[in-house]
C-alpha atoms as one frame of an Amber mdcrd trajectory, in Angstrom:
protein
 -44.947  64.028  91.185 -47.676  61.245  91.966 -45.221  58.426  90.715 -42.102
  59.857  92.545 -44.299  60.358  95.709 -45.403  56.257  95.206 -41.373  55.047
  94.877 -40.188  57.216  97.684 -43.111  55.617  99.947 -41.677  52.264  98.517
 -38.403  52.787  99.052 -38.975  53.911 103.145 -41.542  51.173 104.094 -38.779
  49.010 104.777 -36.985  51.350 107.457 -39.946  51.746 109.420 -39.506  48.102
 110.329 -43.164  46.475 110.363 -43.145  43.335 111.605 -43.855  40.381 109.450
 -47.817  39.510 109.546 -49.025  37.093 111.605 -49.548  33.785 110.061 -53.494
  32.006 110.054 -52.837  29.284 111.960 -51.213  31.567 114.737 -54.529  33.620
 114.476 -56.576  30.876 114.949 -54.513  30.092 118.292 -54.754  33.249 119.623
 -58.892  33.663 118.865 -59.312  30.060 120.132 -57.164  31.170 123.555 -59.396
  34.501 123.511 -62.694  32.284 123.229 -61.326  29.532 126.075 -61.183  33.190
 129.069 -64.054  34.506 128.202 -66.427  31.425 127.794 -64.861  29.409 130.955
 -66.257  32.391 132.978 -70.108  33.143 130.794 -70.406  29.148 130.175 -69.752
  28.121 133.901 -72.133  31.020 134.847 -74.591  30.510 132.397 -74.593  26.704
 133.899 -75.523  28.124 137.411 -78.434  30.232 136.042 -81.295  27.761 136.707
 -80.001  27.101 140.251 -77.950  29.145 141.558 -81.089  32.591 140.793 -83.521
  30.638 141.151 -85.760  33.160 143.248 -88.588  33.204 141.046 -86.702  31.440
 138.147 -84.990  34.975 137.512 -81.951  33.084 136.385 -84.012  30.730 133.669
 -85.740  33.818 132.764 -82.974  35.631 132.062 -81.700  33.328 129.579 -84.880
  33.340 128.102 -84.296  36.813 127.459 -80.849  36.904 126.418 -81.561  34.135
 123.766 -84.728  35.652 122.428 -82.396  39.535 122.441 -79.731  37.024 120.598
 -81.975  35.563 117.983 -83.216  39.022 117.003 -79.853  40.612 116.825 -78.934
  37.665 114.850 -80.994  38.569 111.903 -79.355  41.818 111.041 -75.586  40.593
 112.654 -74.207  40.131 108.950 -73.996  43.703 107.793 -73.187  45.134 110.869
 -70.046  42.529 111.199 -68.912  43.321 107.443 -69.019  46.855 108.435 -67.043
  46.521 111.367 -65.195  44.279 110.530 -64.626  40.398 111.870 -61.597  41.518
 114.232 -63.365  44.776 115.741 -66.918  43.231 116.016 -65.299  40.591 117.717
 -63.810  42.769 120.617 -66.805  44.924 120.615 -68.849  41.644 121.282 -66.700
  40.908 124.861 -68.743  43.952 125.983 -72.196  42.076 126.897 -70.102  38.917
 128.635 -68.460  41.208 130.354 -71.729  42.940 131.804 -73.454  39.551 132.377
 -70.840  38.961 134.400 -71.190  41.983 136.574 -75.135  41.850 137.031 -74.136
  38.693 138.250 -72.643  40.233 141.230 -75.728  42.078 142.166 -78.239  39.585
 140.705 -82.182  41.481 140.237 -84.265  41.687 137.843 -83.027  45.634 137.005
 -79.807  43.994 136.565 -79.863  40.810 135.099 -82.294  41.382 132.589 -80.800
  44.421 131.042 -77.633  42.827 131.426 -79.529  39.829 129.094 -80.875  41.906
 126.461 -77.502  43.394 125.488 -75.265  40.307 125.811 -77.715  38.950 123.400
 -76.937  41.971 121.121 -73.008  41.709 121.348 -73.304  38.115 121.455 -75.049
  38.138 117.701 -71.644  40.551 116.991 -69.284  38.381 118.080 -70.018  34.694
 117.057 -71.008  36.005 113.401 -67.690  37.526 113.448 -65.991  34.145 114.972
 -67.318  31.949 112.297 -66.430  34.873 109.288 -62.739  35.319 110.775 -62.078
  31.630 111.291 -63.288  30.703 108.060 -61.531  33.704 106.568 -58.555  32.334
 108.370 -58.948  28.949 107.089 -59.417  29.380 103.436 -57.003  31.870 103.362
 -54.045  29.145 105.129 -55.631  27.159 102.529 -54.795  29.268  99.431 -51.564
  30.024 100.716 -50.157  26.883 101.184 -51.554  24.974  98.161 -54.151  22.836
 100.709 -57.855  21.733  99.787 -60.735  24.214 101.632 -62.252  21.234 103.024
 -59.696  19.306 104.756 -58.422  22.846 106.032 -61.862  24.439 107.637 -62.199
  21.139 109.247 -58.981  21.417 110.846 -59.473  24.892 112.002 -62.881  24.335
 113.085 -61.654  21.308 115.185 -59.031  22.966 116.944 -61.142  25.977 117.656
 -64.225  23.573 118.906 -61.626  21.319 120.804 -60.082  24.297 122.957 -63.574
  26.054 122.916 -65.160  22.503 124.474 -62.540  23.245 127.260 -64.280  25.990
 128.640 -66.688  23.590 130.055 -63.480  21.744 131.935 -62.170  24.555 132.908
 -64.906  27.054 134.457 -66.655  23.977 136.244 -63.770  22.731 137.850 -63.792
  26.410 139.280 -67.378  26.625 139.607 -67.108  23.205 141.675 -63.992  24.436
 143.631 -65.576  27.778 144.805 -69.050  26.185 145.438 -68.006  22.847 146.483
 -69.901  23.249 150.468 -73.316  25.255 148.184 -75.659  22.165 148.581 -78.575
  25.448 148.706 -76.994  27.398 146.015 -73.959  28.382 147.983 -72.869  31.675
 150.453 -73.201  34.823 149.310 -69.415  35.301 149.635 -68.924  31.576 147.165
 -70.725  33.460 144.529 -69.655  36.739 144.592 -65.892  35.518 144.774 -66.688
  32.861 141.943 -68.105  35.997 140.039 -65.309  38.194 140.482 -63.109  34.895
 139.453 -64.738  35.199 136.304 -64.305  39.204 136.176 -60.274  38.339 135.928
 -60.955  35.508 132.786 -63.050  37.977 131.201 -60.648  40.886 131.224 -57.848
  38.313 129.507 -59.951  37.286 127.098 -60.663  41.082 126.018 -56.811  41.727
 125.967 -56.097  38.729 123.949 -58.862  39.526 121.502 -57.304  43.214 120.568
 -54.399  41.514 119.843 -55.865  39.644 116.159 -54.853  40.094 113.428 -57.207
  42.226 111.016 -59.182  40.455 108.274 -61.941  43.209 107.187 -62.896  42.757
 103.675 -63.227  46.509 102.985 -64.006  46.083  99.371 -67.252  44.338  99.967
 -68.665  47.384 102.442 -69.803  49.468  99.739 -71.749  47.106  97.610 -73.244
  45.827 101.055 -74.213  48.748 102.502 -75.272  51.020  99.480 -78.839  50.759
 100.138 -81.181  49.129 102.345 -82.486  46.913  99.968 -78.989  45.212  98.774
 -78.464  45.015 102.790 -81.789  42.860 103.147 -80.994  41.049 100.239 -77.305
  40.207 101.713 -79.409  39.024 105.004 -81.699  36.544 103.653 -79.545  35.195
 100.797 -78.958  32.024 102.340 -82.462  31.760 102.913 -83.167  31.225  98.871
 -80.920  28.161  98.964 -82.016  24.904  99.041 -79.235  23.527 101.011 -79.677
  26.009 104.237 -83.404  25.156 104.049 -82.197  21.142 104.364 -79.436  22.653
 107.163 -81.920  24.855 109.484 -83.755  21.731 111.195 -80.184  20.243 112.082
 -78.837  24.507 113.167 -82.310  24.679 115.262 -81.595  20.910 117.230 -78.081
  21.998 117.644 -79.206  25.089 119.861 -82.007  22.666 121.934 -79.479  20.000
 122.549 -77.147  22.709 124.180 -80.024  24.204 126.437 -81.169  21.131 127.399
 -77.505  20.208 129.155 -77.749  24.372 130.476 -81.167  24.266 131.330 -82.827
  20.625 132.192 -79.627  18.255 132.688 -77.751  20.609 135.277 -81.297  21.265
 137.403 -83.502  17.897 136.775 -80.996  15.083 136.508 -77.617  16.403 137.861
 -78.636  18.606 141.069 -81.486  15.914 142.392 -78.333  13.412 142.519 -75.215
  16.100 143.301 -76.542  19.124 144.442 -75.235  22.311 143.013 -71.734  21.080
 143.554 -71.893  18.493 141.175 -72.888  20.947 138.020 -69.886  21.966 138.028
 -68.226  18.055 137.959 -70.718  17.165 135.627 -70.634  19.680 133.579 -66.234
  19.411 133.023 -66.816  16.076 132.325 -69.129  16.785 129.489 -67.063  19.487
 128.333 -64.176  17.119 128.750 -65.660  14.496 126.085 -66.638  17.931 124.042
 -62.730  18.929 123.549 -62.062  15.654 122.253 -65.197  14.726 120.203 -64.132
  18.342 118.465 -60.787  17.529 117.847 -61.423  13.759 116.429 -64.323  15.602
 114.345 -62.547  18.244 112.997 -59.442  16.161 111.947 -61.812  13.684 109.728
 -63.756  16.484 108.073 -62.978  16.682 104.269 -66.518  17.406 102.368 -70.103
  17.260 102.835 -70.460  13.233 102.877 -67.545  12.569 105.731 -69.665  15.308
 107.863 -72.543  13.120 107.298 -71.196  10.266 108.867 -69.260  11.772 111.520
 -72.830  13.822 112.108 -74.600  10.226 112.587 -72.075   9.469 114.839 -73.166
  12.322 116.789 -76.963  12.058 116.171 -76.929   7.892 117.333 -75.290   8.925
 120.538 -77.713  11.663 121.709 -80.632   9.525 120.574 -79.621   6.216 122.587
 -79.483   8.764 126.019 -82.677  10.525 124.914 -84.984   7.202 124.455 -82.881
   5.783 127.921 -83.634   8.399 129.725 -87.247   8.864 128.333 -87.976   5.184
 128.937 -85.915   3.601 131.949 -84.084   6.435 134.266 -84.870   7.114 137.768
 -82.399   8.589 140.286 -80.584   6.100 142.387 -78.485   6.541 145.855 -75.304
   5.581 146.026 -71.740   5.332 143.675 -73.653   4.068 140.292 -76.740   6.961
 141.149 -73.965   9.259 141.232 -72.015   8.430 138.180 -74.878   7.875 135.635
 -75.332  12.216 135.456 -71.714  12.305 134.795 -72.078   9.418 131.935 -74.042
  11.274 130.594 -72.984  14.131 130.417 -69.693  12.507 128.954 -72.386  11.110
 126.147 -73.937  14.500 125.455 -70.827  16.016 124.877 -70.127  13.878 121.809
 -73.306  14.882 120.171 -72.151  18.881 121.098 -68.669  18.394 120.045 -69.661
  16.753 116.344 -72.584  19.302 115.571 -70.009  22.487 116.599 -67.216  21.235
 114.252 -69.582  20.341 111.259 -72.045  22.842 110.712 -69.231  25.606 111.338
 -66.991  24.203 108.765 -69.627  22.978 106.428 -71.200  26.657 106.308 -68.075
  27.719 104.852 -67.519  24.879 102.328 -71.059  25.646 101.350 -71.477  29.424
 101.585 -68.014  31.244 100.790 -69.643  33.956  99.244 -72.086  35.247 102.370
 -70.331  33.411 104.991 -71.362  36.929 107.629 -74.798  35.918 106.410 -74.689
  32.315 106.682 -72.991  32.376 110.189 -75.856  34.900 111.087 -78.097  32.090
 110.179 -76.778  29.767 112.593 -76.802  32.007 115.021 -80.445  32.691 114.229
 -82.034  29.482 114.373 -80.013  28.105 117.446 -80.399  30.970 119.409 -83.639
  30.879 118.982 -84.086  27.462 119.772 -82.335  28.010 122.996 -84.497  30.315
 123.969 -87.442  27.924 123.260 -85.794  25.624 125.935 -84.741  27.910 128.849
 -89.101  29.404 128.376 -90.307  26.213 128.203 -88.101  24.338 131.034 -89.634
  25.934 134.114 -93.405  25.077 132.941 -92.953  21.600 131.334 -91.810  18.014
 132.721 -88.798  16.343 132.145 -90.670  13.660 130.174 -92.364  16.123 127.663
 -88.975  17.866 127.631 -87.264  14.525 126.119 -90.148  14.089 123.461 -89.767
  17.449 122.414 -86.108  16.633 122.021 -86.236  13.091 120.634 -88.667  14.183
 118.085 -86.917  17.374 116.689 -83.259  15.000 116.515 -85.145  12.648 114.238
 -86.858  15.280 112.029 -83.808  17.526 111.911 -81.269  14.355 111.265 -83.663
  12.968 108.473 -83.843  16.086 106.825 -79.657  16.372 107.076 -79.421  13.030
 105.265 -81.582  14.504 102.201 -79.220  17.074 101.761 -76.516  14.666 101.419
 -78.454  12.105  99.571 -80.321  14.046  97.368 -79.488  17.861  96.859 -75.135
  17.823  97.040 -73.207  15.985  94.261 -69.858  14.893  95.582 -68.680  17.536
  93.175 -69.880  20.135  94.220 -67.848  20.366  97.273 -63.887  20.769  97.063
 -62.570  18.427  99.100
C-alpha cells in the first residue's frame, strides 16, 4: 500500500503545476534588492544619529546600545539561524529596522533605546542569516554549474556588496533632499517626513524578503540542537581555528572603520565644513566609491592570496587618509574646504567596499562546514567594535580617535598577512 501510495503521489505532482525553482543567481538579486530598501532607510538614519539626537548625545548613545545588544546576540545567532532557517530568520530580522525606524519618529530615551536593544537582537538574526544564505547560494550555483567555490562566492559577494554599498547613495541623496535647509538639525516636520520616507523603503524591503527562496538545511537541526553542549560547541568552533584567530583583528578593524565614517567623519570633519546637509552628500559619495570598490573586489576574488592583495589595496588607502588627517588636516573655507570631506569620504569607501567583499567570501571558502557560526563571528567582533567607537566618540578627541584607528589597521593588517604567509597553503583553498 506504502509503495502504491509513493507512485500515485509521483504520478500527480506534475498536475498540480509547481513552478520551476528559482535559480541562485536570481536569489541573490532579489536578497541584494531586499538589503538595498531596508538599509537606504536604517543606514541614512543611522548616519543622522550623532547629529540629528544630539540632545544629550541620545542618538550616539543609542548606537552604543544597539551595537553592544548586537554583539551579544551575535554570540548565540548561529543556532538560532540554523533553526529557523536562513530565509525565515532573515524576514524575522526586518522586525528591529523596522522599529528603529519608528522610535525615530518620536525620538526619547523610552523609545530609542528599547528600540536599540532589539534591533541589535534581530540585527544578529538577520546578517548571520545573509552571509549563510548567500554563501549557501553561491556554492550551491557553484556545484550546479560545474564553477570553482572561489571565483563564485567572490562574485556573489561582489554583487551583493556593490548594490548593498548603494544604500549609502541612495538614502543620503534623500537624507540631503529632505534636510537640505537643516543647518541646526533640521524642522521637526524635515525629520518626521524623512522618517516616514524611510517607513515606505522599509515596508518593500520586508515584502521583497518573503519572497526568497528557502534554503534551510533541516538535516543539520537535530545534531545542532540535541543538547546544549553540542550547541556551544557549534558556537565557538571557529574559535579553535587558527585561521579565525589570524582573521578576528582584521573582522574587529572592519567594524571601527565603519563607525568611524557613522560616528566621527559625519559629526567632526563633515558637519564643521557642511552642516547637517552635507552628511547626506558626503555620505552618497562614499557609498558611491563603496558600490564600485565592491563590485571591482568581488569580480577579482578567486582564493585566499588574491584577497590579500586586493585587502592591501584596501588597507594602503585607509592608512594614507588616517596618517593625513592625523598629521596635516584643518578645516578650510571655501570650494577646496568643502570638497576635501567628500574626498574622503570617496577614499574611505574603498577601504569599506574591499573589507565587505573579502572577509564575507573568504569566511565561506574557509569555513563551509559552520558558515552560521563563522558569520556569527563576524558579526561578533565588528559589532562589537562598533560599539567601542559610537561609546568612545562623544568623550575622546578626534586626534586620539585616529591613533586608536591607525594603530588597530596596522596590527589587524599585519596579523592578516601571517595568515596568508604563514598558516594557508595555496592548496588548501579551491580556487
Amino acid at each position: 500500500m506504502d509503495a502504491r501510495r509513493d507512485d500515485e503521489e509521483e504520478a500527480a505532482a506534475p498536475l498540480l503545476g509547481a513552478p520551476a525553482p528559482r535559480s541562485h543567481a536570481a536569489d541573490v538579486h532579489v536578497l541584494s534588492a531586499a538589503f538595498v530598501c531596508l538599509f537606504s532607510a536604517y543606514s541614512a538614519a543611522q548616519n543622522l544619529q550623532s547629529t540629528v539626537n544630539d540632545e544629550g548625545d541620545l542618538g550616539t548613545v543609542s548606537m552604543g546600545v544597539l551595537y553592544t545588544s548586537f554583539t551579544l546576540f551575535a554570540v548565540a545567532a548561529s543556532p538560532v539561524v540554523r533553526w529557523l532557517g536562513a530565509s525565515r530568520a532573515l524576514v524575522i530580522g526586518t522586525s528591529g529596522y523596522l522599529l528603529f525606524i519608528l522610535a525615530n519618529l518620536v525620538p526619547t530615551w523610552y523609545t530609542m533605546v528599547p528600540a536599540s536593544l532589539y534591533l541589535g537582537f534581530t540585527a544578529s538574526i538577520i546578517w548571520v542569516g545573509q552571509g549563510t544564505y548567500l554563501t549557501s547560494a553561491a556554492l550551491s550555483h557553484a556545484r550546479d554549474n560545474n564553477l570553482p567555490d572561489g571565483p563564485t562566492l567572490g562574485s556573489f559577494n561582489g554583487e551583493f556588496w556593490g548594490v548593498f554599498a548603494s544604500t549609502q547613495v541612495i538614502g543620503n541623496l534623500i537624507s540631503l533632499a529632505l534636510l537640505r535647509n537643516g543647518k541646526d538639525g533640521g524642522s521637526v516636520t524635515g525629520k518626521n517626513l524623512l522618517f516616514v520616507v524611510f517607513l515606505g523603503c522599509m515596508i518593500i524591503g520586508i515584502v521583497l524578503m518573503c519572497l526568497l527562496s528557502k534554503r534551510d538545511e533541516k538535516r543539520d537541526n537535530a545534531s545542532t540542537h540535541s543538547s546544549f553542549g553540542s550547541m556551544l560547541k557549534y558556537i565557538v568552533a571557529p574559535l579553535k581555528d587558527r585561521r579565525m584567530i589570524l582573521l578576528i583583528p582584521l573582522i574587529a578593524y572592519s567594524g571601527l572603520q565603519q563607525a568611524f565614517v557613522w560616528a566621527v567623519f559625519t559629526k567632526s570633519i563633515v558637519t564643521p565644513v557642511l552642516g547637517i546637509s552635507g552628511v547626506g552628500g558626503a555620505m552618497a559619495i562614499y557609498g558611491a566609491s563603496d558600490v564600485v570598490c565592491s563590485l571591482v573586489a568581488g569580480r577579482f576574488t578567486s582564493g585566499l592570496h588574491s584577497a590579500t592583495f586586493i585587502v592591501s589595496v584596501g588597507a594602503i588607502v585607509q592608512a594614507v587618509v588616517l596618517f593625513w588627517l592625523l598629521l596635516f588636516y584643518s578645516p578650510m573655507e571655501g570650494l577646496l574646504g568643502a570638497a576635501i570631506p567628500l574626498f574622503i569620504g570617496a577614499l574611505w569607501g574603498v577601504g569599506d567596499g574591499v573589507l565587505n567583499t573579502q572577509l564575507s567570501a573568504l569566511l565561506g571558502l574557509l569555513f563551509e562546514d559552520v558558515k552560521e557560526a563563522a558569520f556569527a563571528q563576524l558579526k561578533v567582533w565588528q559589532s562589537g567594535a562598533i560599539a567601542v567607537i559610537f561609546f568612545l566618540s562623544p568623550s575622546i578627541t578626534l586626534q586620539a580617535m585616529l591613533i586608536l584607528m591607525a594603530t588597530s589597521l596596522v596590527i589587524s593588517f599585519g596579523l592578516f598577512l601571517l595568515l596568508t604567509l604563514v598558516v594557508e597553503k595555496p592548496s588548501s583553498i579551491r580556487a
